[in-house]
DRENROFI-33052 format. One record per residue (C-alpha): residue number from 1; residue in one letter; x, y, z. Coordinates in steps of 0.1 Angstrom, whole numbers, plus 5000, padded with zeros to 4 digits. Layout:
<nodes>
  num  residu     u     v     w
  NUM       A     X     Y     Z
...
</nodes>
This chain:
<nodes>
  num  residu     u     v     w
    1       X  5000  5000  5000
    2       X  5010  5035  4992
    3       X  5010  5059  5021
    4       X  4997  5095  5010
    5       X  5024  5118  5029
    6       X  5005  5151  5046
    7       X  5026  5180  5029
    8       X  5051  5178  4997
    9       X  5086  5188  4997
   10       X  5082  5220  4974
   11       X  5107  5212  4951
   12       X  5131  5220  4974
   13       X  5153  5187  4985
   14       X  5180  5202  5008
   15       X  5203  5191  5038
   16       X  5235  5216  5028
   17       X  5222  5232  4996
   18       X  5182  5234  4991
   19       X  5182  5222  4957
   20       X  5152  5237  4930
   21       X  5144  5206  4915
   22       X  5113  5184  4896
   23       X  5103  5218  4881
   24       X  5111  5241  4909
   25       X  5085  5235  4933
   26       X  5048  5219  4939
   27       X  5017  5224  4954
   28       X  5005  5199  4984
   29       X  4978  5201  5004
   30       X  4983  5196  5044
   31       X  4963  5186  5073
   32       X  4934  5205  5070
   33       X  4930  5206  5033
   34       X  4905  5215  5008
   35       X  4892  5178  5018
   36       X  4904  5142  5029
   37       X  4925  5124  5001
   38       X  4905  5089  5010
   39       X  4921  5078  4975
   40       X  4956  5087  4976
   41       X  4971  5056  4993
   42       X  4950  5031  4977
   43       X  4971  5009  4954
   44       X  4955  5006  4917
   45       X  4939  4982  4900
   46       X  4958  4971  4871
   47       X  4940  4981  4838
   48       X  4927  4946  4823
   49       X  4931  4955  4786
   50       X  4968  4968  4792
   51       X  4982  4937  4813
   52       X  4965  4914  4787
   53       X  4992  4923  4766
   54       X  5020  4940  4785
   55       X  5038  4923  4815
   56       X  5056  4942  4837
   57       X  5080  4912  4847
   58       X  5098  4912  4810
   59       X  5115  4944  4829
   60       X  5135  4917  4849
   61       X  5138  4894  4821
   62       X  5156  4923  4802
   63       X  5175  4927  4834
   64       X  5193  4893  4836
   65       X  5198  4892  4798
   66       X  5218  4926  4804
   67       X  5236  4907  4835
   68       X  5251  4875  4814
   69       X  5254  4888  4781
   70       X  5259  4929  4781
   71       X  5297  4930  4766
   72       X  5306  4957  4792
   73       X  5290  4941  4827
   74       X  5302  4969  4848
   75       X  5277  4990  4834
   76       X  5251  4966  4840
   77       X  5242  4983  4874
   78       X  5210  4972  4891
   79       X  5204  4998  4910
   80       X  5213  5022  4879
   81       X  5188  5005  4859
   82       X  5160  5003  4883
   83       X  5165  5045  4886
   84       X  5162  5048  4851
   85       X  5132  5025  4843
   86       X  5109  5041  4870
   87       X  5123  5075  4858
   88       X  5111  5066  4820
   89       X  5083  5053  4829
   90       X  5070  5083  4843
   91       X  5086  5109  4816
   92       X  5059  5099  4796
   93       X  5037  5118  4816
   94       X  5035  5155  4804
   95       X  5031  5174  4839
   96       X  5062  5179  4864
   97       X  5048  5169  4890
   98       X  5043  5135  4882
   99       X  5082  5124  4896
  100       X  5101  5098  4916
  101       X  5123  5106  4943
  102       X  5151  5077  4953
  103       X  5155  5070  4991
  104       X  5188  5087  4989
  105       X  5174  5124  4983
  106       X  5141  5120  5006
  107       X  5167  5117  5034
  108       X  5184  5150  5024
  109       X  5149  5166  5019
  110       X  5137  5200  5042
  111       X  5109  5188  5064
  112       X  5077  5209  5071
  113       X  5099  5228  5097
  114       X  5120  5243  5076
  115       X  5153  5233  5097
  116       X  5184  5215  5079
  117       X  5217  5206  5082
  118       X  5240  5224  5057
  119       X  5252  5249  5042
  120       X  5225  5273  5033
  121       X  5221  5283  4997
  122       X  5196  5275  4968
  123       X  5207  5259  4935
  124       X  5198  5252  4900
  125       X  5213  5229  4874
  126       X  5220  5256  4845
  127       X  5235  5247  4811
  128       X  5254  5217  4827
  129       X  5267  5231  4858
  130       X  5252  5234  4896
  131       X  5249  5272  4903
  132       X  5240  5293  4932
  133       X  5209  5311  4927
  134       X  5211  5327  4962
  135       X  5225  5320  4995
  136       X  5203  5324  5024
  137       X  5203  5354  5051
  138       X  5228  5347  5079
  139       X  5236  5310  5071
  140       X  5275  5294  5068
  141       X  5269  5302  5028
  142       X  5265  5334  5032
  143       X  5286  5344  5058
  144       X  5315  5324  5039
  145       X  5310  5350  5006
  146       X  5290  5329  4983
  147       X  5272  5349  4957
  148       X  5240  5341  4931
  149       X  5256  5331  4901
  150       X  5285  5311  4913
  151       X  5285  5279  4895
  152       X  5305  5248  4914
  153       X  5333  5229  4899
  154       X  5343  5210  4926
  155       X  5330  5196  4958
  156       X  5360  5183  4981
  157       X  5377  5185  4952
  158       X  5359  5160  4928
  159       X  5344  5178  4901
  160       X  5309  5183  4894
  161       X  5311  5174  4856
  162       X  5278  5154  4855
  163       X  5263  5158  4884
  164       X  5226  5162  4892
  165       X  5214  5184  4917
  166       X  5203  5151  4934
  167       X  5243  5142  4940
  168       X  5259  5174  4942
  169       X  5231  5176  4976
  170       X  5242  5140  4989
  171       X  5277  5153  4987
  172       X  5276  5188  5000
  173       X  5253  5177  5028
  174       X  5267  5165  5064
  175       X  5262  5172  5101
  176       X  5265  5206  5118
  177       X  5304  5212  5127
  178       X  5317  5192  5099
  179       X  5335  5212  5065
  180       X  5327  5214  5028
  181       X  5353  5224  5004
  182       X  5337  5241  4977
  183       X  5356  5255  4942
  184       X  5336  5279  4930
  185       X  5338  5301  4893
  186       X  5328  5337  4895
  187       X  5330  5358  4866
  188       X  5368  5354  4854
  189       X  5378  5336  4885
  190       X  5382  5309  4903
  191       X  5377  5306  4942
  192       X  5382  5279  4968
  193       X  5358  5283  5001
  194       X  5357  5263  5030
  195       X  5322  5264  5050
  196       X  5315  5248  5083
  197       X  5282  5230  5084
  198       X  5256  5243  5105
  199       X  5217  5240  5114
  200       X  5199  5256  5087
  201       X  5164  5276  5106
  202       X  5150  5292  5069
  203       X  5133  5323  5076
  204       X  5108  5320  5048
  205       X  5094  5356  5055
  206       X  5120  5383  5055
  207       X  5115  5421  5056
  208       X  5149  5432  5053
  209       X  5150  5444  5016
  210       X  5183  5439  4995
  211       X  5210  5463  5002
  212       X  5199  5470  5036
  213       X  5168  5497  5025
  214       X  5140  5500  4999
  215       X  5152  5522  4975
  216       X  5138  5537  4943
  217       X  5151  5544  4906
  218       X  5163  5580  4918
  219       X  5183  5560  4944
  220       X  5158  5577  4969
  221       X  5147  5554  4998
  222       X  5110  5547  5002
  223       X  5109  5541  5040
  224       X  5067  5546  5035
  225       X  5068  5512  5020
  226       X  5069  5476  5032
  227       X  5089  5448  5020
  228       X  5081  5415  5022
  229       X  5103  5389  5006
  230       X  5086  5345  5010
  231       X  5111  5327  5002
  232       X  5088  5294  5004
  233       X  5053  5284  5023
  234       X  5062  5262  5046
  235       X  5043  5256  5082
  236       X  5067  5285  5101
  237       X  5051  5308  5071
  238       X  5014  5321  5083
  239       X  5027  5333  5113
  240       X  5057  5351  5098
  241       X  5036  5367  5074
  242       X  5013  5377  5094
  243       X  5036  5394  5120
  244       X  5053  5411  5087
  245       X  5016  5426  5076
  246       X  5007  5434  5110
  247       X  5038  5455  5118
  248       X  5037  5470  5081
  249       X  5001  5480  5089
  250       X  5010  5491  5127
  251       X  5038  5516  5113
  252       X  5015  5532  5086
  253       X  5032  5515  5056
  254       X  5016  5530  5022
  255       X  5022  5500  5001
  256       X  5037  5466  4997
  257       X  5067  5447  4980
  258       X  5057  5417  4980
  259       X  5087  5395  4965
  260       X  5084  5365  4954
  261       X  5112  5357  4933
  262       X  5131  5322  4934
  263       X  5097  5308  4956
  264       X  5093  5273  4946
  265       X  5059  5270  4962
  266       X  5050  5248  4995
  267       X  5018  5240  5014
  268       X  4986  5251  4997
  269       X  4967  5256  5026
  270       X  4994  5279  5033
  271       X  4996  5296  5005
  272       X  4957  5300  5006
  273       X  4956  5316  5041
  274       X  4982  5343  5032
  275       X  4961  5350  5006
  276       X  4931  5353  5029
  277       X  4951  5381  5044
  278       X  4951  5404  5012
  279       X  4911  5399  5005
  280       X  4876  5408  5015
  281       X  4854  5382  5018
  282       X  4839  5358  4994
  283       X  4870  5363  4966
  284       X  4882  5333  4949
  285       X  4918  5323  4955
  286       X  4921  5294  4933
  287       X  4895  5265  4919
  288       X  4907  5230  4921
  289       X  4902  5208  4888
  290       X  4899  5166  4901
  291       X  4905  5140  4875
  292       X  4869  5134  4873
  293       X  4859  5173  4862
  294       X  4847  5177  4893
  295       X  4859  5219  4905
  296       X  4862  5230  4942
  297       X  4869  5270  4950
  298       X  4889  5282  4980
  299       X  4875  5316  4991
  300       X  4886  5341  5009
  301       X  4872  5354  5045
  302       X  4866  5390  5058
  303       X  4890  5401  5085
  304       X  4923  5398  5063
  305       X  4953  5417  5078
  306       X  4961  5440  5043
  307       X  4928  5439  5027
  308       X  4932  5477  5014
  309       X  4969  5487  5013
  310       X  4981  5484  4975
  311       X  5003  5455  4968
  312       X  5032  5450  4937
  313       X  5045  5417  4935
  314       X  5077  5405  4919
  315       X  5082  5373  4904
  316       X  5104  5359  4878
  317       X  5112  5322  4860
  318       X  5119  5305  4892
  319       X  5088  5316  4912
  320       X  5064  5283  4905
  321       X  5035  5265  4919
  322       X  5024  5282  4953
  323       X  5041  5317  4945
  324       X  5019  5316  4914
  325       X  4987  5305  4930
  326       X  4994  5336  4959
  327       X  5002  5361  4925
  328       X  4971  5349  4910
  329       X  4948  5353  4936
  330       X  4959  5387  4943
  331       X  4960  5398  4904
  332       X  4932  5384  4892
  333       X  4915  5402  4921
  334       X  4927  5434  4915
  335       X  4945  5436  4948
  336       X  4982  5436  4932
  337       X  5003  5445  4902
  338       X  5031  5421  4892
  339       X  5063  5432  4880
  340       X  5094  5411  4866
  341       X  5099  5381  4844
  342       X  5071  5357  4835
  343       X  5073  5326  4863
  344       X  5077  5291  4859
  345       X  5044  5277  4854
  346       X  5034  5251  4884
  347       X  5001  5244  4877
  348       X  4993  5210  4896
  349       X  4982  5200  4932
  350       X  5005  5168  4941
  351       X  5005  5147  4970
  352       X  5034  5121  4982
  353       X  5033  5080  4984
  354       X  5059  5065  5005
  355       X  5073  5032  4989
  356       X  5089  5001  4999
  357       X  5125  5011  4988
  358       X  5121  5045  5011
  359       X  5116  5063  4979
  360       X  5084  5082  4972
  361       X  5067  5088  4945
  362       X  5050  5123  4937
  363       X  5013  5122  4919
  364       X  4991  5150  4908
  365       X  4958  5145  4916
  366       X  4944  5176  4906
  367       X  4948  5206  4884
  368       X  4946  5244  4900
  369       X  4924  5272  4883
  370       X  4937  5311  4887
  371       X  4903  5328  4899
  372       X  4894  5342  4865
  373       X  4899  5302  4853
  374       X  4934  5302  4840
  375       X  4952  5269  4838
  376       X  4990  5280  4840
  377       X  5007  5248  4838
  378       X  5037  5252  4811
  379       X  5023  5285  4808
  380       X  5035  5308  4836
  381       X  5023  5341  4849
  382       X  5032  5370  4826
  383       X  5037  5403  4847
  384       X  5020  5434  4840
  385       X  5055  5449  4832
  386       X  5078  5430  4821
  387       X  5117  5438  4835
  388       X  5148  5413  4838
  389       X  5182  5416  4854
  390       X  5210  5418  4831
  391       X  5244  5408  4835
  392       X  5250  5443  4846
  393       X  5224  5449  4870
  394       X  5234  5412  4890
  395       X  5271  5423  4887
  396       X  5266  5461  4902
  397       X  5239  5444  4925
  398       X  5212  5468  4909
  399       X  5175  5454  4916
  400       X  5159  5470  4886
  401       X  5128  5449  4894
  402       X  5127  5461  4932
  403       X  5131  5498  4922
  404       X  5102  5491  4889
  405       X  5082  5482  4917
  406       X  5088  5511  4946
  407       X  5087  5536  4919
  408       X  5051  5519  4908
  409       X  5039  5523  4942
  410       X  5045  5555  4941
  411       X  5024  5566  4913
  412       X  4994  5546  4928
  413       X  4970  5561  4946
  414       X  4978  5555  4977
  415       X  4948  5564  4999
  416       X  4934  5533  5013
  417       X  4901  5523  4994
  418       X  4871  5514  5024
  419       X  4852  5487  5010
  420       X  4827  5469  5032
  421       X  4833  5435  5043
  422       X  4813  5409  5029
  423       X  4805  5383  5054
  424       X  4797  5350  5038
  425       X  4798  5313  5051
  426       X  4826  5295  5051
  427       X  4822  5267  5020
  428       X  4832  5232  5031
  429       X  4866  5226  5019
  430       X  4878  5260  5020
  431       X  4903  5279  5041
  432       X  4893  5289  5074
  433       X  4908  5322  5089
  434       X  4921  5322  5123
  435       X  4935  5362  5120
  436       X  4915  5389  5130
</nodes>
């Protein structure tokens, strides 16, 4: 039997490096969901028609031919070709989140918790090589000088030619108090870095914009302004983000950055309830699509923290699955504008199996709706203005989307909007909110 897991690993498998992987992210409901997944750990009944003529067992018979007679038998790895023949099988499914993750990984995977042992920086495979796409706030990573955009050559000095993200994790990764030896390429150069292991806590809601203070295109700084930066929904993230709206409200704040830029996704119940806190009631965050064409909406709730104060959010190709569904509701709504690059396109609800090898094995069970009934998987959100980063702007650290963004706030009408709540019951299914 299958066991359905209670929350998904948001694409981001980490221990010293979380690692954007399976198409940067996924969508899972948790405990408390839009309803109970009675089906999920239910093993299937074979198809009839398709066993009449296809047996699974000639997979082993093809195996032991390979052993005796392959002309080069070192090759002839079982464990390899186990890897590769669940991975194939399930390539031939056209959504991203229908993957299989190998014992080795789910043990290097960030729990609900958001605590690991590492290093502290997120990666991408990118034209062949393992790069940084950022190091996190205050971890060994940062603190040792790593920098977005470093791709690395060597880990304790073995090269990274080849590697997936999957093995460069399982080989950066180790306890607290134990070194990595990284050889990193920057620019024109090469460097050599060695980082001391620690516990990993990942803030996923910072305020603390890049550079220190929200500035605008005139270099001005726009202390009138929040900035709020969720780096994933994970449990920690409700309470994070309300504490960030609440003291952005508190102090008088005339608008929000909301960034949302390298977020892979997380919870959806999460991801719902912060966008409870933008919304009057009885707004549609997302609609859930089953196999069977059967649709369920989430809806928001009166009482939301930031109902009225005018919202820009910033995305760009790594923002998938939940960071979408939170743009979405809050564009589609007419509660935000987005600026920056189009995002990934995450557009699947996935839940996780446990199986007998300690792998597990990732299913979507349902397709996600924005709330004007866009299906975005493959697609991606396009922003309402369009800006990238250029070589330039990473290399002088100039946040061209950040300062796009202050500098729209600024020529938005500013002046709160007093709308009336609209009380409504709460739909079965739908998130419940427990802020005032």
């Amino acid at each position: 039997m299958l066991k359905a897991a209670r929350w998904i690993v948001v694409g981001l498998l980490a221990v010293s490096i979380i690692v954007l992987v399976f198409a940067f992210g996924y969508i899972a409901r948790g405990d408390g969901g839009s309803k109970k997944l009675s089906a999920t750990g239910a093993t299937a009944t074979p198809d009839a028609s398709a066993t009449s003529n296809t047996d699974f067992k000639n997979l082993n018979d093809i195996y032991k031919i390979l052993q005796s007679k392959y002309v080069d038998p070192d090759l002839v790895d079982r464990e390899t070709l186990y890897q590769a023949a669940v991975n194939g099988l399930l390539k031939t499914f056209p959504d991203s989140g229908t993957f299989y993750v190998d014992p080795n990984t789910v043990k290097t995977s960030v729990g609900p918790s958001g605590k690991f042992d590492g290093i502290g920086a997120t990666v991408a495979s990118q034209n062949g090589q393992i790069v940084i796409v950022a190091p996190i706030e205050n971890t060994p990573a940062d603190k040792a000088g790593i920098k977005a955009g470093d791709a690395i050559l060597e880990v304790d000095g073995e090269s990274t030619s080849g590697w997936t993200q999957e093995k460069a994790v399982l080989k950066i990764r180790g306890p607290r108090g134990t070194s990595v030896k990284l050889k990193l390429h920057r620019g024109t150069e090469d460097l050599t870095l060695d980082i001391e292991r620690d516990e990993i806590k990942v803030q996923s809601v910072t305020t603390q914009p890049p550079g220190g203070s929200l500035k605008d295109g005139a270099g001005t700084v726009a202390d009138d302004l929040a900035y709020i930066h969720i780096r994933e929904f994970d449990e920690p993230t409700k309470e994070q983000m309300q504490q960030a709206l609440s003291d952005a409200v508190r102090s008088g704040k005339k608008g929000v950055v909301l960034d949302l830029r390298n977020n892979p996704g997380g919870l959806l119940r999460t991801t719902a309830d912060i966008a409870d806190e933008f919304l009057d009631g009885n707004q549609t965050i997302l609609t859930e699509r089953e196999r069977d064409g059967t649709e369920q909406k989430f809806t928001s709730h009166s009482g939301g923290a930031a109902t009225t104060i005018p919202v820009v959010i910033i995305m760009n190709r790594f923002s998938a699955s939940g960071s979408e569904v939170l743009a979405a509701a809050l564009h589609d709504n007419n509660r935000a504008t987005i600026v920056g690059e189009k995002s990934f396109g995450k557009g699947t609800v996935n839940v996780s199996n446990e199986l007998k090898d300690g792998g597990q094995l990732y299913v979507s069970i349902a397709k996600w709706l924005t709330p004007n009934g866009t299906q975005i998987d493959g697609i991606g959100i396009r922003p309402d203005v369009e800006i990238k980063l250029s070589d330039e702007d990473i290399d002088l650290r100039r946040d061209v989307q950040l300062m796009k963004a202050i500098d729209i706030l600024h020529g938005t009408d500013l002046t709160p909007k007093e709308t009336p709540p609209a009380e409504s019951p709460t739909p079965q299914g739908t998130p419940t909110k427990t802020s005032g």
